[in-house]
Structure formats: structure tokens, C-alpha cells
N, C-alpha and C positions, 0 to 999 in steps of 0.2 A: 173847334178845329174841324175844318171837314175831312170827310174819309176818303180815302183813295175809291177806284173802282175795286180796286183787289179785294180791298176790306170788306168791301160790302156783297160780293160774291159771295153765294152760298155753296156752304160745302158740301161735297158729295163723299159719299162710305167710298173707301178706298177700294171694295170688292168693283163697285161700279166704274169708279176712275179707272183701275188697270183694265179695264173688259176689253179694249182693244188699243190696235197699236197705235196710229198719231189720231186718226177719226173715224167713225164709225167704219164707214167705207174704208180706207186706205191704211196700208201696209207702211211702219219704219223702216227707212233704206236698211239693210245690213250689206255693207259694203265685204268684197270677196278681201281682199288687203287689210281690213280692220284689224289692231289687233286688242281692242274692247272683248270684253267678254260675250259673247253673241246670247240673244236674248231667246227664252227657253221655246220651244216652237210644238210638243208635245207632253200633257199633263195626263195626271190621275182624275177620280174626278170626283178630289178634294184638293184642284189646282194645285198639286203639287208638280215640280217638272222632273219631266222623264226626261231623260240625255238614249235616242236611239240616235242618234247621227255614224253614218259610215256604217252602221251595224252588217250592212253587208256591201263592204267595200268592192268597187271593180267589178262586181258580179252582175249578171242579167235577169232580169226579170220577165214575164208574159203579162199583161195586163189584157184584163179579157174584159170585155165591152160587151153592149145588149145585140149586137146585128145579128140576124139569121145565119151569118154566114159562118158562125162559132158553129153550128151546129152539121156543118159538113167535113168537120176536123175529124180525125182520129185524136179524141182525147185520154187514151191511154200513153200517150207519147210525152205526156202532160205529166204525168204519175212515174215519171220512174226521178231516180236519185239523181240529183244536181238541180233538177228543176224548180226553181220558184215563180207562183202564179200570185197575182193581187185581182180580185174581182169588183165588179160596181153592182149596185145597188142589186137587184133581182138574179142577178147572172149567176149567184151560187145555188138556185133553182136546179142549174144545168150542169155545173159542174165544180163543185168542192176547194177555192183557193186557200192557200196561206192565209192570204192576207187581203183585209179589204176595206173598200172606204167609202162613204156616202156624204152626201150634205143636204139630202132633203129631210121632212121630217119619218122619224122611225116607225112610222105605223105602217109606211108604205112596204116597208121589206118582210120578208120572211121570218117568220119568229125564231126556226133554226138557226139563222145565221147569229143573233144574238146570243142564242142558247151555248153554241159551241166553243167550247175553250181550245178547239184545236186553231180556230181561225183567230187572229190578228185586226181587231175591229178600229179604223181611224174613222171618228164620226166630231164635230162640231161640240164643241164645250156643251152649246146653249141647249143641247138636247139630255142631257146625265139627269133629267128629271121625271122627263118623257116616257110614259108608260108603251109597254111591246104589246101589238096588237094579233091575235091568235088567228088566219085567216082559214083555218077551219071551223072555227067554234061561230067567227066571225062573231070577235066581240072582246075588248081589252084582256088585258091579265093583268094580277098583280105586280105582276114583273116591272121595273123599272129600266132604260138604260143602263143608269151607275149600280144596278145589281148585279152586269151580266160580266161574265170573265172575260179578261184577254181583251180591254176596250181601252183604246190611246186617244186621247182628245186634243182637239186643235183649234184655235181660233182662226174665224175666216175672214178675208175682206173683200170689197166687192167695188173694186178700182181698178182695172187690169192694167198695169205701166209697166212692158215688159223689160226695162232694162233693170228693174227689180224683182222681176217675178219670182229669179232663184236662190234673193238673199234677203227679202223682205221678213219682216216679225209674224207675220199673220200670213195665212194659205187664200191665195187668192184664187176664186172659181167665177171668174168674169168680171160682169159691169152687171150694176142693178141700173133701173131702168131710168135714174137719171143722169146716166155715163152710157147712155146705146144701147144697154141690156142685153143679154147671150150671156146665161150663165150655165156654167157644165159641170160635174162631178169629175172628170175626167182632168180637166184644168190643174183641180186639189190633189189629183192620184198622182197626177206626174209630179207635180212641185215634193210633193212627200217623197215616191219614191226616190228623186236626185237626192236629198237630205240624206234617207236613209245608207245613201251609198252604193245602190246599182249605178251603173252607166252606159246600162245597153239596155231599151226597154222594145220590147215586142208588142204589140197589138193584134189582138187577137177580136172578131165579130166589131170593129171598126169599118163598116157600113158608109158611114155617114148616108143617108138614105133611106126614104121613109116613105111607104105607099100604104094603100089600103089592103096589099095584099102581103107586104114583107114588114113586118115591126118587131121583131126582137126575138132569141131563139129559144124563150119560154114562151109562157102562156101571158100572158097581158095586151089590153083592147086599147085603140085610142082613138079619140077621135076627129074627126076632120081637121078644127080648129088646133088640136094637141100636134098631129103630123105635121101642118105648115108651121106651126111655132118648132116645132125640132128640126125642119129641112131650115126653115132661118137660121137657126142656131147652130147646125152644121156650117154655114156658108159664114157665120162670124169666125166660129173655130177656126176654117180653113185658113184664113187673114190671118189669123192671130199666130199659130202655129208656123206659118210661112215666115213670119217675124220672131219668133223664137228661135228657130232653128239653130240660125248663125249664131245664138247667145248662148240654143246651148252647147253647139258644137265648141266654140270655143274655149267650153269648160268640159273637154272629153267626153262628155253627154249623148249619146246617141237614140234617136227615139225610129224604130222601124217599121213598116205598116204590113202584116203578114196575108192581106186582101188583095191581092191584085185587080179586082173590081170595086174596087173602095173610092169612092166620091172625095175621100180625105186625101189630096196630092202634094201636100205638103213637104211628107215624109217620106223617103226609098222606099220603094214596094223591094220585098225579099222573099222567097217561098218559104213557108210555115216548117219543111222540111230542114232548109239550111241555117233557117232560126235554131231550131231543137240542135244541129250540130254545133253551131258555133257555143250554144250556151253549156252543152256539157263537153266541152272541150278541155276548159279548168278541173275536170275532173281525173284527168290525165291518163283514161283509157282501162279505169280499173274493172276488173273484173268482179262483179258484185259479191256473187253467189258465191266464188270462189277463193275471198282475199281472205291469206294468207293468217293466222292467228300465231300457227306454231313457233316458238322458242321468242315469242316477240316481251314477253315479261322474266325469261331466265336469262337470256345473253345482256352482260353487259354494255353498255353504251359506247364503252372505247373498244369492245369487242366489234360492235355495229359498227363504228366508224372503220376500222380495218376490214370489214367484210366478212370477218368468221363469224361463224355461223349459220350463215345463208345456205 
């Protein structure tokens, strides 16, 4: 009897078969109306999945970018209570986020930001093997990715179709270079954050703009060939982002651009001043230093509800 084609395909370990979601490149629809179980989109890194979705519903975020132009902020404005910041790749060089995320590989960033269990690390599955690179000693550590704390893993694809981009299996950060190519970290930041449940994002040193005099608001060189390949890859962004908008405005999603000289037009230019108000607005005007402790653990609850005690 002959064999089908089925039969005589070889199999592959099941670790391999689920690595991504329909093909290498490209992302499972996860349609918004489905009501399937949605597929796990953030793991441990011993693939177990993590459920952060909504974690911070309706709330605002800062996402702060590599442009010079971060670095003419009053970042203390940054640091008081309600504020949450997500950073990209180098940029906690300059100033200390929540939360942050990368997709190239780990040697490039700062061994701090690995190090720290106060920061929130979303970085690429394929990396939880990858040794942390020490750039003072200038020269590996023992360290691992999957040994450092507070690290959430995600798989990426590299197909950009935006009428999936915000319900897709896998975090999309562009097109490789046999779909146009223009891949960005920024792409992966925002998909994540919508997930997580902001839906007011700020942009913060979003430049898009690259010279031999203005490259990013730490210390790092680049050159000739690296700056045209990032003004390229600004000028895809911009397209692309321009085509998002409406997809995600119409899921409440608001993405802001805090530059008023930013090459990125995408998005509403809004001053960085009335960002920082409208984000601690939900905090409903309390006064920090000052709230209130007293009789809040001896008055009973239907006391509170009547007002005695106050």
C-alpha cells in the first residue's frame, strides 16, 4: 500500500512545532469577537503562560524612546505617583522605567537593566539562553537572561498586517527583509502595552531623526550606513503607524507624540506638560504627603457609609 504524503512527513518535537504562531513570520488572527480561549501571548522562561492582560486597565502609560530630545524633559515629573513609564532598549541608561522591552539581541543593553527586579523585562522567548554582557569589564558574565528577575517573554513575528496587529498570537515588530524589511522595537512596545491594558500611550524622545550630530539621549555611536538604515526605518514606521491609528482609535487606544519637532506625524503632537496632567488625573487629586490614615481601620464600614466619623 502506498503511504500518504502525511505519513511519510517527518516529525518534529512538539517544543519546535509550537515556536510560533501559523509561520515563522506571521502572526494567528485572534479576532476581537472571538469567544475561543485567546492564545497565551506572554510566558516564564520555562514557557509557561503568564495571563498580564488588562493588568493596567484604562490607565496611561509614557513610553520613552532613544531621541535626544528625552533628554531636554524635566524627568522628575516622571517619578511622582500615578506615573507609569515603559523604556526601549538603552534608554534606562537615562532614566529608570517600570517597565521595558527589547527584541534585539541581550548583549546590546545594559547589564543594570537585567539585573533589576524593580523593572519589568518583556524580551523575545528566543533570547532566555543568552548570556548578559558586563560593558564595563567589557566581557560576558555568567549571568544568563532566564536567571534575571521580573523577565516576561513573548514570541515575535515578523509580517506586519495591520488589521491584525492588535489581536494577533505573536508581537509583531515589522517585516524581515523578505516582506520590505523596517523592523522596530517600538512596533512590539506598543502591541504589548494595548494588551496590558493602557490606552493612552505618551511618547517620549520619539525623534524619528538621525544625524551625525543628534543620535540618542545616552551615549552610543553609529554609523553612516546604521543612521540611513534608521531614517529608512523611521519613514516605514511613519506609513505604518499612519495605518494603525484608525485600528487603534477604534478600539479606545490612543497613542500621543510628546515632541513637537518629531519627524513621527502620525500621531497628535500634545505638550509633555498636559500629558503628565491628564495621566495623573485618575488619581483624583490626592494629596500624597498628606492622605488621611486616621480612624480608617477603627470606623466601621456602615459607619463610613453614613459619614461618621470623618
Amino acid at each position: 500500500m502506498q503511504n500518504s504524503p502525511e505519513a511519510g512527513a517527518k516529525d518534529q518535537p512538539d517544543s519546535k512545532q509550537a515556536e510560533w504562531g501559523s509561520t515563522r513570520h506571521e502572526g494567528y488572527k485572534r479576532f476581537s469577537h472571538s469567544y475561543l480561549q485567546p492564545s497565551p501571548l506572554f510566558f516564564t522562561r520555562d514557557h509557561h503562560p503568564l495571563w498580564l492582560a488588562d493588568t493596567y486597565r484604562a490607565r496611561s502609560v509614557f513610553l520613552i524612546c532613544g531621541g535626544p530630545s528625552f533628554a531636554t524633559l524635566d524627568h522628575t515629573k516622571l517619578r511622582g505617583p500615578g506615573i507609569m513609564t515603559m523604556g526601549l532598549n538603552n534608554s534606562p541608561r537615562t532614566f529608570r522605567p517600570h517597565l521595558w522591552c527589547s527584541v534585539d539581541s541581550p548583549d546590546h543593553w545594559i547589564r543594570s537593566i537585567w539585573l533589576d527586579p524593580c523593572i519589568q523585562k518583556f524580551v523575545p522567548i528566543s533570547h532566555v539562553n543568552k548570556k548578559i554582557f558586563n560593558s564595563d569589564k567589557w566581557k560576558f558574565m555568567r549571568a544568563k537572561v532566564g536567571d534575571c528577575p521580573n523577565v516576561v517573554y513573548y514570541k515575535r513575528n515578523e509580517k506586519f498586517q495591520p488589521e491584525q496587529f492588535l489581536w494577533e498570537d505573536t508581537i509583531n515588530w515589522g517585516n524581515h527583509k523578505n516582506f520590505g524589511g523596517g523592523r522596530s522595537v517600538m512596533l512590539a512596545a506598543i502591541r504589548i502595552l494595548f494588551t496590558l491594558g493602557f490606552r493612552r500611550v505618551y511618547l517620549l524622545g520619539c525623534d524619528f531623526k538621525m544625524d551625525d550630530k543628534t543620535k540618542y539621549h545616552f551615549d552610543q555611536d553609529r554609523h553612516k550606513g546604521s543612521i540611513k538604515g534608521n531614517n529608512e526605518t523611521y519613514r516605514l514606521l511613519n506609513d505604518r503607524f499612519k495605518v494603525l491609528r484608525p485600528l487603534f482609535e477604534a478600539q479606545g487606544f490612543h497613542v500621543f507624540n510628546c515632541n513637537p519637532e518629531s519627524n513621527l506625524t502620525a500621531f497628535q503632537k500634545i505638550p509633555f506638560s498636559d500629558a503628565i496632567g491628564e495621566t495623573v488625573a485618575h488619581m483624583d487629586g490626592v494629596d500624597y504627603p498628606n492622605e488621611r490614615t486616621k480612624g480608617l481601620y477603627e470606623t466601621k464600614t456602615e459607619d463610613k457609609e453614613r459619614g461618621v466619623g470623618a
